[in-house]
C-alpha positions in Angstrom: 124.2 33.5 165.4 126.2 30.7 163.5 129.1 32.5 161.6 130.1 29.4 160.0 132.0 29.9 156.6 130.1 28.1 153.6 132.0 25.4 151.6 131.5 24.4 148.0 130.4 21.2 146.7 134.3 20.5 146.0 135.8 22.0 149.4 137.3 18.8 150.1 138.8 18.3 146.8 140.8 21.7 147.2 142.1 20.3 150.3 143.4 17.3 148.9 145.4 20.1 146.7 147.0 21.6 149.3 145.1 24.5 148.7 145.4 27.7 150.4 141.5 28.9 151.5 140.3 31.9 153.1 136.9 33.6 153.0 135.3 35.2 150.2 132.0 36.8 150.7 131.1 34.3 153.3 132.5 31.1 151.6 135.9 29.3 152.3 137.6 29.7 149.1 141.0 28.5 147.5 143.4 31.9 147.1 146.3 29.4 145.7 147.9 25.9 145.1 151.2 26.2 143.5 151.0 29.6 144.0 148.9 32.9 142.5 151.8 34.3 140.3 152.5 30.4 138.6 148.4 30.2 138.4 147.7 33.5 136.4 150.9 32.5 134.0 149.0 29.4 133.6 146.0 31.1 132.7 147.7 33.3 130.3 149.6 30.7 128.4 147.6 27.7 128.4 144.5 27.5 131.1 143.9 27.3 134.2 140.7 25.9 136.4 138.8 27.9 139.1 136.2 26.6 141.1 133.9 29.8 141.3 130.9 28.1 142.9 130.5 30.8 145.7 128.7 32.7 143.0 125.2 33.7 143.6 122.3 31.4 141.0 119.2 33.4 140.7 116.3 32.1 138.2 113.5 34.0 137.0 110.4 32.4 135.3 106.8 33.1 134.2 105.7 35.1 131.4 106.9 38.1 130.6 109.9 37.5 133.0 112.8 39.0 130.4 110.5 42.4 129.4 110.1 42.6 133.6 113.6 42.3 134.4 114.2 44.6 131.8 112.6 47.5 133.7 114.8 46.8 136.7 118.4 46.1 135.6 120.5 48.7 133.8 121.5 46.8 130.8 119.1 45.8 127.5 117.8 42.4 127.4 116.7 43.2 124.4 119.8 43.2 122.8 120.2 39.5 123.3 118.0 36.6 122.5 117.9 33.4 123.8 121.4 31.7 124.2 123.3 34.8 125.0 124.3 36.0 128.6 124.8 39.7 129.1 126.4 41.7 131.9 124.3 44.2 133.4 124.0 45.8 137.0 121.4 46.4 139.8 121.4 50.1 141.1 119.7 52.1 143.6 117.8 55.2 143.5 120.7 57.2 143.5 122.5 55.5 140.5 125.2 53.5 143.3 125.7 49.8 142.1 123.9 47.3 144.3 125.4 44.7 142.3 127.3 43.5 139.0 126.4 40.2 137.5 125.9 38.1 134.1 121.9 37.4 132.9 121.7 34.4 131.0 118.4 34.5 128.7 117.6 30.8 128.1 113.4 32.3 126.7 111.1 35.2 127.1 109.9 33.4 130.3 113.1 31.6 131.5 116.4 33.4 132.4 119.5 32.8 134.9 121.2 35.2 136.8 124.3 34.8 138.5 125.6 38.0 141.3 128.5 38.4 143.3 128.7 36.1 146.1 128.5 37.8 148.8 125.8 40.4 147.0 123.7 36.8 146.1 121.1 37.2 148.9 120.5 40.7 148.4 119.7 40.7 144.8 117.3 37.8 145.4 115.6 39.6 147.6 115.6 43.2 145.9 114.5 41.2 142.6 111.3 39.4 144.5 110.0 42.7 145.5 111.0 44.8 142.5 109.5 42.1 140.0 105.5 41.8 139.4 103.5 38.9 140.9 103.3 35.9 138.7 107.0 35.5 138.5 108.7 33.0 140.3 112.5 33.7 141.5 114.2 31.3 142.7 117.3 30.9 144.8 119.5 28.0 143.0 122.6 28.8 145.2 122.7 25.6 147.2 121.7 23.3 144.2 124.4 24.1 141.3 128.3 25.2 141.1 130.3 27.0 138.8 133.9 25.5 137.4 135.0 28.2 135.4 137.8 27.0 132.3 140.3 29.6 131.5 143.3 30.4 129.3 144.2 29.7 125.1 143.7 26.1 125.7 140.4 26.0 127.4 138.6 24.8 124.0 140.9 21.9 123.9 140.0 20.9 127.8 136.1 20.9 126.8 137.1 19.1 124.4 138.6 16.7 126.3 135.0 17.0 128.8 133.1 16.2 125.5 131.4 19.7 126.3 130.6 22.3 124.0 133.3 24.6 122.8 132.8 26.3 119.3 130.2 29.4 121.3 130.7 32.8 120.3 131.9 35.0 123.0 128.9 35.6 126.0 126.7 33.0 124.4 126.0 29.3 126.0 124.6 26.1 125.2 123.3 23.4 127.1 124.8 19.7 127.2 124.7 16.8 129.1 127.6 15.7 131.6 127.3 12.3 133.5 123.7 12.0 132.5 122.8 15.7 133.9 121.8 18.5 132.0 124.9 21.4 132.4 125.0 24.6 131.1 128.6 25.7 129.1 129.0 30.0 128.8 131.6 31.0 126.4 132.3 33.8 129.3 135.1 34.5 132.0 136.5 37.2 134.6 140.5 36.8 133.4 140.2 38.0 129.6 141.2 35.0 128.3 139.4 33.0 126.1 137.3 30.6 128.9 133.9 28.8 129.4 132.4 29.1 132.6 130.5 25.2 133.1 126.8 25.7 135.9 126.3 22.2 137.0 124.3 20.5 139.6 126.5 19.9 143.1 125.8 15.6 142.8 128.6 15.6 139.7 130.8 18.9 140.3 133.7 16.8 142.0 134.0 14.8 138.8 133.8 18.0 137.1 136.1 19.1 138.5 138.2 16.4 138.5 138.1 15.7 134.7 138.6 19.4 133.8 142.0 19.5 136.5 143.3 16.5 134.7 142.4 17.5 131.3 144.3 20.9 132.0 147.6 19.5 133.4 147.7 17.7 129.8 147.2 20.6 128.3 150.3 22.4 130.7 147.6 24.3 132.8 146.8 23.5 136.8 143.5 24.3 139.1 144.0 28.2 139.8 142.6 30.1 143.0 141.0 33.4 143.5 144.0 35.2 144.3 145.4 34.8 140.3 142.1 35.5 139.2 142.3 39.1 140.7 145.9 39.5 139.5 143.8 38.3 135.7 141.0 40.6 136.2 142.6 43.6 137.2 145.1 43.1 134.1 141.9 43.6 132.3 140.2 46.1 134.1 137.3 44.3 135.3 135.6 45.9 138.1 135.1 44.1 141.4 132.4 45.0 143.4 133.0 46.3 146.5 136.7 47.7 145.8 135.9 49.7 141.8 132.1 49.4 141.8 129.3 49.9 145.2 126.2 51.3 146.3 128.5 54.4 147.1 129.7 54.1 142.9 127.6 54.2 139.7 128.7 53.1 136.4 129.1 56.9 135.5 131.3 57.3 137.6 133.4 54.0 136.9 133.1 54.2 132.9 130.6 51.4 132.8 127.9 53.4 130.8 128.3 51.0 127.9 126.3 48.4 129.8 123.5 50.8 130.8 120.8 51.0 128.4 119.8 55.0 128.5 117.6 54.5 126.0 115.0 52.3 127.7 111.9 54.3 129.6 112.7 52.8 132.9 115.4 51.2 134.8 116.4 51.6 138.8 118.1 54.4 139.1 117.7 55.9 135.7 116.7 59.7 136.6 119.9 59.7 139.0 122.5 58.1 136.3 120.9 60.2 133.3 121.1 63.7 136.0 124.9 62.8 136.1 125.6 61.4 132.2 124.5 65.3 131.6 125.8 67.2 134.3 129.6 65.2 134.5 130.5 62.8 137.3 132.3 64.5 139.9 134.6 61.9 140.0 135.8 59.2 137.3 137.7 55.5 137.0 141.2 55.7 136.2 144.1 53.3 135.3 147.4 53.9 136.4 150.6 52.3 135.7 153.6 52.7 137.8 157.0 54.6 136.8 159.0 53.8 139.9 159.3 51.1 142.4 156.2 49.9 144.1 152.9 48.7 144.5 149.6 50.3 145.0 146.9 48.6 146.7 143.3 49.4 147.5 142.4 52.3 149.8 146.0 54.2 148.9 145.2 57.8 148.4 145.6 59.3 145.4 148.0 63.0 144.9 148.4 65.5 142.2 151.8 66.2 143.2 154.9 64.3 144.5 154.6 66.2 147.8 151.3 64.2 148.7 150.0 68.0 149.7 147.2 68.0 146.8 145.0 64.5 147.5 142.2 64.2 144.4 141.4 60.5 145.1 141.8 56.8 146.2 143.0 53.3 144.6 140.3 51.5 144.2 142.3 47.8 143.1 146.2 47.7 143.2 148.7 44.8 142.7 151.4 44.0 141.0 151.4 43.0 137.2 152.8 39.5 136.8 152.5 40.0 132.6 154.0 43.9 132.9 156.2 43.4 135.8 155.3 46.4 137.4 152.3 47.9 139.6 148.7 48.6 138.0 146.2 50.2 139.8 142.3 51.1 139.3 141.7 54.4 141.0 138.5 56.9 141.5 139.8 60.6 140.7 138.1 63.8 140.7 137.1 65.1 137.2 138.8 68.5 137.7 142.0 67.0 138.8 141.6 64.5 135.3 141.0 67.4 133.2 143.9 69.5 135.1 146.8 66.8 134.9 146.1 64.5 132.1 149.1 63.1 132.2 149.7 61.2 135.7 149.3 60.8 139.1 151.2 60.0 142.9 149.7 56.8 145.0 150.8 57.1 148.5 152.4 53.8 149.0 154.0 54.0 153.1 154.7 57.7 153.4 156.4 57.5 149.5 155.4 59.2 146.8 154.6 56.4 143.6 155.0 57.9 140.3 152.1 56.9 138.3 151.0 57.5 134.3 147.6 57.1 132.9 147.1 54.4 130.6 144.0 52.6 128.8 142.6 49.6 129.5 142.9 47.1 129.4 146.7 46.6 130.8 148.1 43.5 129.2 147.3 43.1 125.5 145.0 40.3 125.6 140.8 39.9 124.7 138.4 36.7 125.7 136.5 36.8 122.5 
């Protein structure tokens, strides 16, 4: 069995960098460069550029393909129209989240999906078999990348790209870059204002190289996916496999914005709407930290600082570069919410870590 890590179309280019890589749902990815603390204040001040092309490409076509998907996925298509993207989930029968990802409705009968990478296989396969016969699904993984632009100067780097840059928030256009057709989503996973750029793999190294130039002008650098987790879980984005699983629904992890409960069918409706009435036993949580230290995933979660009463578990943790202090995403039992309002302890080594409840997200900023 070859367990060979995939590489992007651009592997070689982070290389050249200097670029720290490690795997990422299968792929070989860059963590850092310079470093993930310089890359996410890069992203926060002026922009920095991540090559996200491990991310699953799914299209669906034939007639009727937006009303069919719409009877599979949680969220409703019918909410968008054509040139929007919308997020929206894949559940099971018992409401757990298969998989998180962004639709991108380019007609009736033509849309785009893009899942998680490592979840990119699965939802290909779960959406041939749940879909009717007479629509195709393709797997476009191998064929296109994803250069995603990030940070308050982004517009001026597509600019610079001759690329599309006056889209309103989670809506894209299509443009042409070195005589190819690309497609530019006014979309992002750091909360800042960004563009995520699909392109076919024969021009994503010049791409890519344009967009790293045009961003060092512009007093950004190429960021990896270690300061992308440090921007997303700022923001309170969920990542799947750590905030959001088959073992999680998005009851349970305040996600029920992006279900549609109105719609007569959707996987894993009867289970989500059975909780939505009864009360998830357990609910998603962000915590800020009052004393020393920094929670990370899997760190169980106290009602008292004698770590005697456990009512849950860290789900993301790190260290806030913008709040200098630790954040943490954490799965806590209702009761224990409703008992102690106020705060909780993350076990960090045997300590006790003060923690206080706070909203999301953590660092005052919004990509629209």
């Amino acid at each position: 069995m070859d367990n060979a890590l995939q590489h992007t179309a651009i592997y070689s280019e982070h290389e050249a960098l200097g670029a720290k890589c490690a795997d990422f749902g299968g792929w070989e990815m860059p963590i850092e460069y310079a470093g993930a603390v310089a890359e996410h204040d890069a992203a926060r001040s002026a922009v920095g550029v991540f090559d996200v092309s491990h991310m699953g490409k799914l299209r669906i076509t034939g007639a009727g393909a937006v009303s069919a998907l719409n009877a599979v996925v949680t969220s409703e298509l019918g909410k968008i129209t054509a040139g929007q993207a919308q997020y929206s989930m894949l559940c099971n029968d018992k409401g757990g989240i298969i998989d998180d990802f962004i639709i991108y409705r380019f007609s009736d009968d033509d849309i785009f999906v893009i899942p998680n990478a490592a979840n990119a296989s699965e939802v290909f396969e779960a959406l041939r078999k749940a879909l009717p016969n007479g629509l195709n699904v393709t797997n476009e993984h191998e064929e296109f990348g994803i250069i995603a632009i990030q940070g308050p100067r982004s517009p001026e780097v597509l600019v610079s790209l001759n690329l599309p840059n006056d889209l309103d928030y989670m809506s894209f256009s299509q443009a042409t870059y070195e005589g190819q057709s690309v497609t530019v989503c006014r979309t992002g996973y750091t909360g800042e204002v960004g563009f995520e750029v699909v392109a076919p793999n024969e021009i994503l190294r010049t791409l890519w190289t344009a967009a790293v130039n045009a961003a060092g002008e512009q007093g950004g650098m190429p960021a990896g996916l270690g300061a992308r987790d440090l921007l997303r879980t700022e923001m309170g984005y969920p990542l799947h496999g750590q905030d959001i699983s088959p073992l999680i629904t998005p009851v349970e992890a305040l996600l029920g914005w992006s279900v549609g409960w109105a719609k007569p069918e959707f996987h894993g409706k009867d289970a989500l709407t059975t909780m939505r009435e009864a009360g998830a036993p357990r609910k998603r949580v962000a915590l800020k930290s009052v004393g020393r230290g920094i929670p990370r995933a899997h760190m169980d979660v106290y009602a008292d600082d004698e770590l005697t009463i456990k009512v849950g578990e860290v789900t993301s943790g790190t260290y806030s570069p913008s709040l200098k202090q630790g954040i943490a995403l954490a799965l806590i039992d209702s009761a224990a919410m409703d008992s102690d309002p106020s705060g909780f302890y993350i076990d960090v080594r045997g300590k006790a870590l003060e923690c206080e409840r706070t909203s999301l997200p953590f660092v005052d900023s919004s990509p629209k």
